[in-house]
C-alpha positions in Angstrom: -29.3 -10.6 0.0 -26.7 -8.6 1.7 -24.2 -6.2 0.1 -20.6 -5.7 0.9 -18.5 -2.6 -0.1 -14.6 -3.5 -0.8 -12.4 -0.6 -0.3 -9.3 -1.5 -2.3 -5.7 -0.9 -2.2 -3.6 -4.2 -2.1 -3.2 -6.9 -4.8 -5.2 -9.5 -2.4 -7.9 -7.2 -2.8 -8.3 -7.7 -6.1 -8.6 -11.2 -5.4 -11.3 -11.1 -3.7 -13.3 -8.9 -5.9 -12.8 -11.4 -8.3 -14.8 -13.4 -6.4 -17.8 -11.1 -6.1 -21.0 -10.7 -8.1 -23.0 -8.1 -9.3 -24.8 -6.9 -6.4 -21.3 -5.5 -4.7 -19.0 -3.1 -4.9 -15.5 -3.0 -5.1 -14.3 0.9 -4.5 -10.7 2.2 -5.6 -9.1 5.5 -4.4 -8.2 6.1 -8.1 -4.2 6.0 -8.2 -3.3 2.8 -10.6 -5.3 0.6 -13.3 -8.7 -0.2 -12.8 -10.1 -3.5 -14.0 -12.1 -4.3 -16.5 -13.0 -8.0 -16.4 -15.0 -8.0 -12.8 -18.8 -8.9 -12.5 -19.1 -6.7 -9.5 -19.4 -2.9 -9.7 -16.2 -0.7 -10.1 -16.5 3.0 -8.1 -13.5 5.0 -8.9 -12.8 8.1 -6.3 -13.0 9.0 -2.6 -16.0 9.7 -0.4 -15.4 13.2 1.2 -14.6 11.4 4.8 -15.7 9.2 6.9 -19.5 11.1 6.6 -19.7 11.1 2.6 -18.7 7.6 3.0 -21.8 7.0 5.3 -23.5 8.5 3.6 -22.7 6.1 0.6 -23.4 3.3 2.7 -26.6 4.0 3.7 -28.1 5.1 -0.3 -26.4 1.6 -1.1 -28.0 -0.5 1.2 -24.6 -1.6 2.2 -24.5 -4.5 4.8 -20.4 -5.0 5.1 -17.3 -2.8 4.9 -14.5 -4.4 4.4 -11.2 -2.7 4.1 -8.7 -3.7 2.4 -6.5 -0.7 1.8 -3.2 0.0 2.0 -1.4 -0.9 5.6 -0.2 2.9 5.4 -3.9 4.6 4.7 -4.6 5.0 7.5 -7.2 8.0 6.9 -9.2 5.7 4.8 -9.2 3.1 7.4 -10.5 5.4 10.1 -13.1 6.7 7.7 -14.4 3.1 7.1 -14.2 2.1 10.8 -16.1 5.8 11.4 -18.7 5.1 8.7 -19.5 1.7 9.8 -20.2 2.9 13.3 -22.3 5.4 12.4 -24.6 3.0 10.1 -24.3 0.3 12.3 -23.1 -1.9 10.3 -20.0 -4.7 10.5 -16.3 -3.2 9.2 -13.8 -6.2 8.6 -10.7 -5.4 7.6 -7.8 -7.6 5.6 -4.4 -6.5 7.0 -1.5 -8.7 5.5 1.6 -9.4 8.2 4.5 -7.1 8.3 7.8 -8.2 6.8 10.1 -9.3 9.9 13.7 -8.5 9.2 16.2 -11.4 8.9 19.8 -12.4 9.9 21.8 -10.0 8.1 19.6 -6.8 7.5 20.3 -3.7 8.5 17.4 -2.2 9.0 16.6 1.2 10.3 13.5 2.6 10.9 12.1 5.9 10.7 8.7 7.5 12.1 8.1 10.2 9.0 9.8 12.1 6.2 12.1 14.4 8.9 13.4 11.1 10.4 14.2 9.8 7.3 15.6 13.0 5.5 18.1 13.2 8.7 19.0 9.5 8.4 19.7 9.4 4.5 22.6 12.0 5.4 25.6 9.8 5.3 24.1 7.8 1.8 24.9 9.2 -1.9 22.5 6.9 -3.9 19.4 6.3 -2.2 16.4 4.0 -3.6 13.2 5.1 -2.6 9.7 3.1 -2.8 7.5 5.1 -1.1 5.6 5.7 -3.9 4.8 9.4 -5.3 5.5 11.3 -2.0 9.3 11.7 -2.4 8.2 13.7 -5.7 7.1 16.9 -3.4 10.9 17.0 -2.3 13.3 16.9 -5.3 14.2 20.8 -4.8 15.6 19.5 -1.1 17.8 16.8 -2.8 21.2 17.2 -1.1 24.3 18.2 -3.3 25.6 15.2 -2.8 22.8 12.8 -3.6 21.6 11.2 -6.0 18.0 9.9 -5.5 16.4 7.0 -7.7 12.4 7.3 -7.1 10.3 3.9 -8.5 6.6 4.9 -8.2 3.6 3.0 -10.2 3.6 5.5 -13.2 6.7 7.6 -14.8 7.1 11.1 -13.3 9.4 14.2 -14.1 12.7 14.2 -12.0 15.7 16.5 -12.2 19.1 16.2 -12.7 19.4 14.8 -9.2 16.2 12.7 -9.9 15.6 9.9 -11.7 11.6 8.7 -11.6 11.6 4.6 -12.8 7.8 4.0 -13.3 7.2 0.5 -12.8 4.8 -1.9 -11.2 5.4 -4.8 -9.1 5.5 -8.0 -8.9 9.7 -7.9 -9.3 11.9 -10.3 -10.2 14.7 -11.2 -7.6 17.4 -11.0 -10.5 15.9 -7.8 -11.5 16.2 -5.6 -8.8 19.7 -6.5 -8.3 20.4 -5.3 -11.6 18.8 -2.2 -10.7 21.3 -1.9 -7.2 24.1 -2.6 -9.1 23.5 -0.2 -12.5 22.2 2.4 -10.2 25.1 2.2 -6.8 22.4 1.9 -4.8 24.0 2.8 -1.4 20.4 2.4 0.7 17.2 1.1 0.1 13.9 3.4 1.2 10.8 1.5 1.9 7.7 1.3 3.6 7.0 -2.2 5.7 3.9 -3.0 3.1 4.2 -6.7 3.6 3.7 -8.0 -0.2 5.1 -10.9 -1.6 5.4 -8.7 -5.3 8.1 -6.6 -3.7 9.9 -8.5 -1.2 12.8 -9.0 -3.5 14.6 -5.7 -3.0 14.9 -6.6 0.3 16.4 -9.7 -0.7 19.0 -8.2 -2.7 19.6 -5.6 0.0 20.4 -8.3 2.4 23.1 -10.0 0.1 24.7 -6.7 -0.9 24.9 -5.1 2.9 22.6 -1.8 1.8 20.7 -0.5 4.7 16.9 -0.2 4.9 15.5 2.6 5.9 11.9 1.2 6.7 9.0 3.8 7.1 7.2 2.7 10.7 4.0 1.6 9.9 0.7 3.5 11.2 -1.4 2.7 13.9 -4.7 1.7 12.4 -8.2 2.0 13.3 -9.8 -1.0 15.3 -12.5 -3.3 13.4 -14.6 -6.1 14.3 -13.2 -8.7 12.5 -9.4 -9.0 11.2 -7.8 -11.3 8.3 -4.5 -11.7 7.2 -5.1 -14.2 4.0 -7.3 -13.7 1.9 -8.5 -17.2 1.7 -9.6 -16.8 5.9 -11.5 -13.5 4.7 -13.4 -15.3 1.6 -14.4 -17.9 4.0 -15.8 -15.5 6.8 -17.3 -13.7 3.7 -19.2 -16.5 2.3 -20.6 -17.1 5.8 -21.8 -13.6 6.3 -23.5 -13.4 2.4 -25.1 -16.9 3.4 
């Protein structure tokens, strides 16, 4: 019977490891909750690269890598690819679609954090949901600035900081209670592509803030690409036949 190892990272893939029984795996980097209610196996942690992660592989009998990470790890991705080249082995991976902007945004984009640092100059009130990354550069907040930061989990900030620690998915009405209470003069965001938080582009779009969208990676190349999960759980229950 063959044996698949899910690397996590996006809600879908939780969906699918739903759907998985015992003899899997379903791996998580370790940043957010872990479930507790799967009938496949839960690894928690990284690998050490793309050779610990071969190295995984090949003590697990592993048939099928299937990545379903984050569109913006793309270190992890390359590792998988890597790894599956090196034990021979098939590496699938389930990429949702961008977000495509839509009549009326404003949408800017930016290659990394010194593009973005230089085009938040002329904003006051920046939202940023990058995640935890913005947290290494609160002593670099401008005078004039004030940053809001929403990660997964609460975090200090300072007193031109403030760390919201919340989890998606958010309610349309929601976030623009959050624009308004907190001025939000322009919106930070990676392109992730998730339905959970779309909405803050929404709101951005009625209320005229700029987007400063993070450019997405370029990502590793794989034999076999999804963008649903429903197309990857039918080419799964074909391979596991």
């Amino acid at each position: 019977m063959k044996r698949i190892l899910l690397l996590g990272g996006v809600t879908e893939a939780l969906a699918i490891a739903r759907t998985l029984g015992p003899r899997h795996i379903y791996s998580l980097a370790g940043v957010g909750r872990v479930p507790s209610d799967l009938v496949c196996r839960v690894r928690v942690g990284g690998y050490g690269g793309a050779e610990g992660l071969a190295q995984f592989v090949r003590a697990e009998n592993i048939n099928l890598i299937l990545d379903a990470t984050h569109p913006y790890a793309a270190q992890i991705s390359a590792n998988a690819a890597q790894a599956a080249q090196m034990c021979n082995i098939p590496c699938w991976a389930l990429r949702r679609p961008a977000w495509q902007p839509q009549p009326g945004d404003d949408w800017r984009e930016v290659r990394d954090w010194a593009g973005l640092i230089e085009a938040l100059q002329p904003f006051q009130r920046p939202l940023f949901t990058l995640g935890r990354e913005p947290l290494q550069h609160l002593d670099e907040i401008p005078a004039g600035q004030f940053w809001t930061l929403r990660a997964l989990d609460t975090y200090p900030g300072n007193e031109r900081c403030e760390v919201i620690g919340a989890r998606g998915p958010f309610l349309l009405e929601d976030e623009r209670a959050l624009f308004e209470r907190r001025q939000i003069d322009v919106l930070i965001s990676k392109n992730s592509g998730s339905s959970a938080t779309e909405p803050k582009l929404q709101v951005a779009r009625e209320l005229g803030v700029p987007v400063l969208v993070l450019q997405r990676p370029v990502l590793a190349g794989v034999d076999r690409e999804f963008l649903t999960p429903q197309e990857t759980l039918t080419a799964l229950a074909s391979f596991t036949q």
